[in-house]
N, C-alpha and C positions, 0 to 999 in steps of 0.2 A: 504494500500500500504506500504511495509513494504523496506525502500531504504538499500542497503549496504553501511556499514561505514567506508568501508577500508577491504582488506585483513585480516581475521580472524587470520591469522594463520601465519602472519609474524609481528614484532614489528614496529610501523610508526617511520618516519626517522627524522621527523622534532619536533619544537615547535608548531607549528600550529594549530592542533587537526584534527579531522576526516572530510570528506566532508557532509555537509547537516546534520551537527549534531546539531550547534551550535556554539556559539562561532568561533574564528578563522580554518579557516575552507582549506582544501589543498587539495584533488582530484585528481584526474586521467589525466589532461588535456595534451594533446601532439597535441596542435594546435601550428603550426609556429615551428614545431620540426621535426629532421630527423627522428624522429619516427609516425610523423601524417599518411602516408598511411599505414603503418604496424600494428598499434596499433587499429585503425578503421578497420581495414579485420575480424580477432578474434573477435571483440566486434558486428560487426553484424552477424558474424556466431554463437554468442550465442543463441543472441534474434532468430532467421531465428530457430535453433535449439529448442527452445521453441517453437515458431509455431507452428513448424513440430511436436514434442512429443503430442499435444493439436490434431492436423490434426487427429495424428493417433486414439487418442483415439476416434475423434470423426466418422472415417471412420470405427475402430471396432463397434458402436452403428449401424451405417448403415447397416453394414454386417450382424449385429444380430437379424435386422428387421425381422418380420415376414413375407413371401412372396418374402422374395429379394434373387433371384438362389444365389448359389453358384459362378459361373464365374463372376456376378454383385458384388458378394463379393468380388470376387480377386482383382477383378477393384478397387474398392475402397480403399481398403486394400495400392495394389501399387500404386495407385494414391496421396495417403497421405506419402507414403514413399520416394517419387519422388519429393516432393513438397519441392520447392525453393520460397526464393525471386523473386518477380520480376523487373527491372531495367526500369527506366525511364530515355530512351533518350534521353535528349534534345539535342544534337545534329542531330538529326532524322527533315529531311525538313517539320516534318509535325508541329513541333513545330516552325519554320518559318510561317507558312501559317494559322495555327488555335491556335499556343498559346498552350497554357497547356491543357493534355487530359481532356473531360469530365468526364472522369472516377474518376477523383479526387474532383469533384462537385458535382453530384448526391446524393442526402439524400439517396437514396433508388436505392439496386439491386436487380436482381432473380437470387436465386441461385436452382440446381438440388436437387430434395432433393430422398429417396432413391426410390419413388414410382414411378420416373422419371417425378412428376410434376416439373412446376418453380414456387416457392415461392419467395415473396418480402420479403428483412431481410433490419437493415438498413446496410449503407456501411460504412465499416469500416475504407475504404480508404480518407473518406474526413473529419473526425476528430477523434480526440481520446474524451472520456468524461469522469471525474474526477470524481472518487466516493468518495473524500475526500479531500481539502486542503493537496497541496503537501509542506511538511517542503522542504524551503530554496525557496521557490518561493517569489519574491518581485518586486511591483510593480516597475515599471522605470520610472521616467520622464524624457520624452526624453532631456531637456534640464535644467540641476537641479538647473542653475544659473537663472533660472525663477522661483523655486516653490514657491517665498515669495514677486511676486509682485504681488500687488492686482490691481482690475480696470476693468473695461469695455473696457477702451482704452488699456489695455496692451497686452502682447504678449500673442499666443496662448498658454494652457499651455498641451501639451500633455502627456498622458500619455499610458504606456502598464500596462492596470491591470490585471498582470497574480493571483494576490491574490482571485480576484473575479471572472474570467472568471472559468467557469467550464467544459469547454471544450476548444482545441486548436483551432484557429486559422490563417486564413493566409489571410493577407493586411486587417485590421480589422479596424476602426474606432477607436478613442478615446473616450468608452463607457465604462465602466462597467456595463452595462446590455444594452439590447437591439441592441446587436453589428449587424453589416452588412461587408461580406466580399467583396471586389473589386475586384473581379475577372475580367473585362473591365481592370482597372487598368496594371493587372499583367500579359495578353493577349498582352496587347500594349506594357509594355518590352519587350515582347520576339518575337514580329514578327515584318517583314519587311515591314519599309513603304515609300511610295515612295517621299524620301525625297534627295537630291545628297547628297553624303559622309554619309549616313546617316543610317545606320542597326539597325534592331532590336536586342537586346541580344544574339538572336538565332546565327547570323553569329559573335562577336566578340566573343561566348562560342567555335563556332566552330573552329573559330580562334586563340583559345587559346590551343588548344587539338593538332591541326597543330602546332602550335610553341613549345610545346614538344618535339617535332621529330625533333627539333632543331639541338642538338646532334650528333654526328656523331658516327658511329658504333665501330669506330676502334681505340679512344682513348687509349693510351699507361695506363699500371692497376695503375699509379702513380696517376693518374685523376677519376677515377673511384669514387671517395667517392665526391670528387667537384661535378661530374655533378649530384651524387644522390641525395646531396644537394640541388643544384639548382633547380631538376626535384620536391624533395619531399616536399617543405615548400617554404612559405612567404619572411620566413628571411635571407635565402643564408647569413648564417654563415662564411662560406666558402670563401665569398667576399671579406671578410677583407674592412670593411667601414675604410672611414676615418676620425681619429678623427676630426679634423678641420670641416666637409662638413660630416656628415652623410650618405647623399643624392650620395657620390661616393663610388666605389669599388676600393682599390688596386688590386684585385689578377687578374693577364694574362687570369687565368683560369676561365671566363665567357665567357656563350654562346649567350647570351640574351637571353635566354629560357623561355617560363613560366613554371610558377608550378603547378602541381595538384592542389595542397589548392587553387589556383587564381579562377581557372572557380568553383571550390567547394563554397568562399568565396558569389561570386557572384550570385548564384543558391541560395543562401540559405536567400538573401535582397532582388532578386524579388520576390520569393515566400512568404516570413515572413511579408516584412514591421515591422509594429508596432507590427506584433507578433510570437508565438512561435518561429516561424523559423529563425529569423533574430536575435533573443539572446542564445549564447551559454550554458547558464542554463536551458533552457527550449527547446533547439531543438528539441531533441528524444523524445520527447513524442508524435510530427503531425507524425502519419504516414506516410507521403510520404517524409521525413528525413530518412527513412530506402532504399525507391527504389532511393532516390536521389544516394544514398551512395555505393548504389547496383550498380552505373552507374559510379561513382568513382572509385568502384574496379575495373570495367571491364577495363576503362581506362588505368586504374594499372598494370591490367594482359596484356596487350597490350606491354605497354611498358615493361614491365620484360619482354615478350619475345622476343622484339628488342635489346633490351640493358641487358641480362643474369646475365652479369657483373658489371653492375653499381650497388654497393651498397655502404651501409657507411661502411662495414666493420670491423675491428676491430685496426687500427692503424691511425683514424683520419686522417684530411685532408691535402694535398700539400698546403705549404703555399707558400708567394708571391716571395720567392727567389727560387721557384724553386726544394730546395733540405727539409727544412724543413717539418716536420709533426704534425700537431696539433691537440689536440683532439677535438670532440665536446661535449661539455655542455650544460646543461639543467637548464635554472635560474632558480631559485625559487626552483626548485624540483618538487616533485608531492607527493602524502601520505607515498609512500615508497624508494624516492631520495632526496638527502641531496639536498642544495641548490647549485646550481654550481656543482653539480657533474657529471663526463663522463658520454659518454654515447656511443655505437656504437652497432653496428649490433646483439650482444649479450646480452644485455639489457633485461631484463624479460619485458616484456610488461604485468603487471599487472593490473588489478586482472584476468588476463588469465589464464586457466591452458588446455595440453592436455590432451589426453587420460592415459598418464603415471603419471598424475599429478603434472607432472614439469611446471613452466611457458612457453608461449610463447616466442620466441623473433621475430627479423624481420628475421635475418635467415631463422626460422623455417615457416612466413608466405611468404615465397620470394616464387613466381611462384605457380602455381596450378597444379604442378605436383602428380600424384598417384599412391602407392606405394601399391602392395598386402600385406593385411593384413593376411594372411598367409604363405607368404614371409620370406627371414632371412634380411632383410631390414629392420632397425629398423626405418625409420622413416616414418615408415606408421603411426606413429601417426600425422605427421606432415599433413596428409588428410584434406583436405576443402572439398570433397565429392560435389565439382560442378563448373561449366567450363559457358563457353560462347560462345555462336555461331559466325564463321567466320568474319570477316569483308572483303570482297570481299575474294582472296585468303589466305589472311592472316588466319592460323587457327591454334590459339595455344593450339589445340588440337593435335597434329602433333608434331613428335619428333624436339630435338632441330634445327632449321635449321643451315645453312653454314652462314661464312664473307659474302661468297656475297648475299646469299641469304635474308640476314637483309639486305642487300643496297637496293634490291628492293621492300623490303616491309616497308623501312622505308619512300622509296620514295614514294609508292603508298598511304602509309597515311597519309603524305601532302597533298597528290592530293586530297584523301578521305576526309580531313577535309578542303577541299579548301585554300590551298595554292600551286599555281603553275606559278611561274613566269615568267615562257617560252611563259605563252599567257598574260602577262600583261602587254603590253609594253608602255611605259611612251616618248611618242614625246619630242623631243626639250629637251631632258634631258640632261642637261650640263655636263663637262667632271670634275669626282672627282677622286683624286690620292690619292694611297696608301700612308697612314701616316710611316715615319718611325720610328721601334721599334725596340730600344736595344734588343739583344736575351739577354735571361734569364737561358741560361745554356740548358743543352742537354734533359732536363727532357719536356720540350716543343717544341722539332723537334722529338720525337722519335716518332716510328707509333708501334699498333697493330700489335698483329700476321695478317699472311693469306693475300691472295694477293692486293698488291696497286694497286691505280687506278687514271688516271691521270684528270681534270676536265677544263672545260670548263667558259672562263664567260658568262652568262646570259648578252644580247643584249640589251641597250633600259630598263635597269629598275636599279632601285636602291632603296633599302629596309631603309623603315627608320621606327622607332619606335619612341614611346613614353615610357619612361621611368620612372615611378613614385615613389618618396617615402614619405609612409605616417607613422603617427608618432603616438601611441595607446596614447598617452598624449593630441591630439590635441582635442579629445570628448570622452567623458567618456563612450558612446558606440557607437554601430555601426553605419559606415558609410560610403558611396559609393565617391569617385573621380569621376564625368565625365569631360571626357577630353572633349574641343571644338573647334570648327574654325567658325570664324565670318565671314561671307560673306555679297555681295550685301545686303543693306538696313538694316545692323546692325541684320542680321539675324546670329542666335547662334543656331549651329548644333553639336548635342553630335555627337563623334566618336567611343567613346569607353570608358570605366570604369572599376571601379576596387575597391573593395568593400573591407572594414575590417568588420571582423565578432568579435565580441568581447560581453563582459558581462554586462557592466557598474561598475560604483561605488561601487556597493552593492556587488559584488565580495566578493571572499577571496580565491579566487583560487591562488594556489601559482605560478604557472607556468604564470597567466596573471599581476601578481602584480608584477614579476618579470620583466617581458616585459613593462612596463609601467614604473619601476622605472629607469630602463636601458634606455628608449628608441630605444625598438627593434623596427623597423620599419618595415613597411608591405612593401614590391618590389612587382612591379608591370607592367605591360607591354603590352600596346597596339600599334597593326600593324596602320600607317600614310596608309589609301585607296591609293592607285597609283593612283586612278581619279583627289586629289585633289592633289597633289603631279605634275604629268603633269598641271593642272589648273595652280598651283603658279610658273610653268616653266614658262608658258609664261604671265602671269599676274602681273600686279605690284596691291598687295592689296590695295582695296577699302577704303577712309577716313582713312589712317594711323594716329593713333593716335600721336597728337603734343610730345608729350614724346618720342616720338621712333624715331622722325623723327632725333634725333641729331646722334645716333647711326653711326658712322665713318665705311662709308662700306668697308676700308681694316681691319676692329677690328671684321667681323663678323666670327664667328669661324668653318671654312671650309678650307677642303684644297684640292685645285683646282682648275679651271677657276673664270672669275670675273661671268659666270654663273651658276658657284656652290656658287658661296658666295652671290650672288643675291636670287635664291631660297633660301637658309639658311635661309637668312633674313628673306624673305615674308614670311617662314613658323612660325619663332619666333616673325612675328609681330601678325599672322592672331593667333597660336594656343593659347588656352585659356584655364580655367577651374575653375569646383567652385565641393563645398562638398554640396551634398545631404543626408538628415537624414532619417532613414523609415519612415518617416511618408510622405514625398515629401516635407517638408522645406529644403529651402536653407540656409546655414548656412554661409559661406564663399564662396569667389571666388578671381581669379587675376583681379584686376583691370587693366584695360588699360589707362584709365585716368590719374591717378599716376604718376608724375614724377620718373623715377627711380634712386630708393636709395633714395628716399624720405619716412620718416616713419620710427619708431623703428619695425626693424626687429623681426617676431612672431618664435621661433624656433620651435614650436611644428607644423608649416604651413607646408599642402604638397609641398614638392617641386615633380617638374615634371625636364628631361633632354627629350634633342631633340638630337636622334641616328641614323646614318645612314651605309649600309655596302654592299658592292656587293653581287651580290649572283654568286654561283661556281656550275654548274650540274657538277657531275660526270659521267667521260665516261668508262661504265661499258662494258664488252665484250660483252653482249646480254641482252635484257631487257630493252632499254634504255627508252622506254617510260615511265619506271615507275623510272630513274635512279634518286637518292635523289638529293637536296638542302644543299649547308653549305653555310653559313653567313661569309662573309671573310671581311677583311680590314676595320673594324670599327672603325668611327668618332665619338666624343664627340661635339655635338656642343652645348651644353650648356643650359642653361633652357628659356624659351618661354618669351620677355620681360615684364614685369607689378611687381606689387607689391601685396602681401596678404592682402584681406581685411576681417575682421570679419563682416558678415551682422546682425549676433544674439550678 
């Protein structure tokens, strides 16, 4: 296996040295960067391109068969020319209902072969196998402040031995030989079980895809790099953290949105656990890290055709006053970016090259548009040479649509990924008032081209989120938040989650050592169920813990009736949360116990905020069943009370 050590043909930008060389070592990585969806499109259309070159030759052997017509040649011939990746949905209910396809477990398929038998080959799709020790693979211990305690009575000491496994893995034991994978395990994340407030991964993935379409279509082009921002990566640059509080945003210009990397982050620790797939040195090598990815872009190209216009472009972001522009940076660098260097829409996405030999950039992979190659269009090089099927009428196979024609399809894929809050209605839900905000100058009342539309508020509901920030210093590698709410009899019910995908220690990637020395933090954002939302309307929680009970209920942070500041309350006494490791240790949680403000505060602790915001339909001139959602008038109410506790 012969790895690349960097761009041949251009000089590396740092001290660091090559990736997977040795020594200090720098990479390619554009995780938590405006260039993570862009950069990952090219980098699986190589591999996918490799396939296919391999496909053909081997459908030319077919065709050369002795006995096989002519037309059965053709077939084959086009069938391997034809041949794409293919994408794993997991937003598809069937991944609700049975969990991850069999297709990815089976030792053994049949495939056609030319005589028109079925022969059994094995399947490729449920491991990859190592014909050699891969240089830069090192084991992990999942917790490395234990690797030097000895004992029978001591902690577990887990480990990923990617050194020894010789093939990939997913949800694997702590073995170096004799491994067994947990597939029951990784079935029970992702489907639904019947538990109140209580989803399998499959609806909070779906629900993450929905809050994408967050967004509104007709932001003025001053915002346009903000919301690409926000849509493309972890880290919403763009937010302008505060220094004091990490955990808040100055900039006006947030939607609550999530991001692509969020449901990517999180698909990639139910699948991995303890292995390949759940550390970033070793992902691409399990196969089904290619259809995952495959189901990313399609994502990707969804939204480029909603939103045409949101890109990072090439004059950096709107900052918090309004009129300023700032660029965006890339810490650490990567093999061929200095450390802190700009970065925007023109960026070579290295080690790419097209057809012309020039690099990629995100420009050049923006939308899956095709350009004849014997055209005077020159950037029929920019071809990806494959598209994706409809999602109901949505079909970005179809020229670009109208303003309004993205209202309705932005609406409809809310619906589609189940967010629709016209049938959610939340009883007894108290009366909350728009906060007032200083305007900020004309750059945040101005609208899009093409026709306005006037909206409506949504009856009987009120959106609220969960807001997380976690911190790549708090564990050396990956690891999942799940949010919770404690109910009757001290019962603790996940809601939702949100995963850091990271390397560990043994790193030397310079774009993750960068984010770690900084404290970039991962954003994060899971929708509060409206079931328990109405529940804490009319319920006062169960055994409030003696600590919260001093909480002064005109100090709780709402603004509105004494029965919006009542719900507030119950919500920041009942929501909870603790960090989950791949292996299924629990590493930390917020204690409820805890007097607050009691304990030297852990800075590297997730913090979580509690968000809430009306929702606004749009009254479109026809269409209106599919007419979208915007999130208006949003509340800070502040983080869930308890204190951080270390359990490891």
């Amino acid at each position: 296996m012969q790895l690349c050590s960097g761009d041949p043909d251009e000089a590396m930008q740092t001290t660091r040295g090559v990736w997977l060389a040795g020594g200090y070592n720098q990479g390619y990585c554009n995780h938590a960067s405006i260039m993570f969806p862009n950069w990952h499109r090219p980098y699986i259309m190589l591999i996918e391109q490799s396939v296919c070159d391999v496909a053909y030759g081997i459908a030319g052997e077919y065709a050369g068969t002795n006995g096989v017509s002519a037309e059965r040649a053709k077939a084959w011939l086009k069938a391997a020319k034809e041949l794409r990746f293919p994408f794993w949905d997991w937003t598809d209910p069937s991944t609700r209902d049975k969990g991850i396809p069999k297709i990815f477990q089976q030792e053994k398929v049949n495939i056609l072969t030319p005589d028109g038998r079925q022969q059994q080959h094995q399947n490729p799709l449920a491991y990859y196998k190592f014909t050699q020790s891969v240089d830069g693979f090192n084991n992990r211990m999942e917790i490395p402040e234990w690797q030097h305690q000895k004992g029978p009575g001591g902690p577990p000491q887990l480990m990923a031995y990617f050194r020894e496994w010789n093939r990939t893995y997913r949800r694997p034991n702590s073995r170096p030989v004799g491994v067994t994978e947990d597939y029951k395990a990784l079935d029970a994340d992702l489907m639904d079980l019947d538990i109140p407030f209580q989803k399998g991964s499959w609806a909070q993935l779906t629900n993450d895809v929905a809050n994408m379409f967050n967004f509104p279509v007709d932001l003025p082009p001053e915002q346009h790099a903000n919301a690409w921002d926000q849509f493309s990566n972890t880290t919403f640059q763009s937010g302008r953290r505060d220094a004091n509080d990490p955990t808040k945003f100055h900039s006006p210009f947030n939607w609550h949105a999530t991001s692509l990397e969020q449901p990517h982050n999180r698909v990639h620790l139910i699948v991995g656990g303890l292995g390949h797939m759940g550390d970033n040195d070793t992902a691409g090598f399990d196969p089904i890290f290619f259809l995952h990815h495959c189901n990313v872009d399609r994502l990707l190209s969804f939204w480029e055709y909603i939103y045409p216009d949101y890109v990072a472009g090439t004059k950096g972001y709107l900052d918090v006053d309004g009129e300023t522009r700032v660029p965006f940076v890339q810490g650490g660098g990567t093999y061929i970016e200095t450390s802190e260097q700009q970065v925007d829409g023109e960026t070579p996405l290295m080690p790419f090259r097209k057809l012309d030999y020039t690099y990629w950039n995100s420009k050049d992979t923006h939308s899956l548009n095709w350009f004849d190659p014997n055209g005077d269009d020159p950037r029929y090089v920019q071809n990806k040479n494959y598209t994706y099927e409809p999602i109901g009428f949505v079909d970005i196979n179809k020229p670009a649509p109208t303003l309004e024609e993205r209202h309705w399809m932005r609406g409809y894929l809310q619906r589609h990924f189940g967010f629709n809050p016209a049938i959610m209605k939340i009883e007894n839900l108290p009366i909350f008032r728009p906060v007032p905000v200083p305007s900020l100058g004309r750059s945040t009342l101005s609208h899009g081209a093409g026709p306005q539309f006037s909206s409506s508020q949504v009856e009987k509901y009120r959106h609220f989120i969960v807001e997380a920030s976690l911190s790549p210093k708090y564990h050396s590698g990956s690891y999942t938040l799940n949010v919770t709410v404690q109910l009757e009899n001290n019962q603790e019910i996940v809601i939702g989650s949100i995963s850091v995908l990271a390397r560990g220690n043994s790193a030397k990637c310079g774009n993750c050592l960068a984010r770690r020395a900084t404290d970039s933090r991962v954003r994060g954002v899971i929708n509060v169920p409206p079931e328990l939302v109405s529940k804490l309307a009319e319920d006062q929680p169960v055994d409030e813990p003696i600590a919260h009970q001093s909480v002064d209920h005109d100090d709780v942070p709402a603004f509105g009736s004494a029965g919006a500041k009542k719900l507030v309350k119950n919500m920041l006494v009942t929501l909870g949360s603790h960090v989950m490791l791949p292996s299924g240790a629990q590493h930390g949680r917020l204690s409820k116990t805890i007097e607050i403000g009691a304990g030297e505060r852990d800075p590297a602790a997730p913090v979580v905020r509690l968000l809430s915001s009306d929702v606004h339909q749009l009254d479109l001139n026809d269409g209106q069943d599919n007419a979208p959602f915007n999130l208006v008038n949003w509340q800070d109410h502040g983080s869930p009370y308890g204190e951080w506790t270390r359990q490891i």
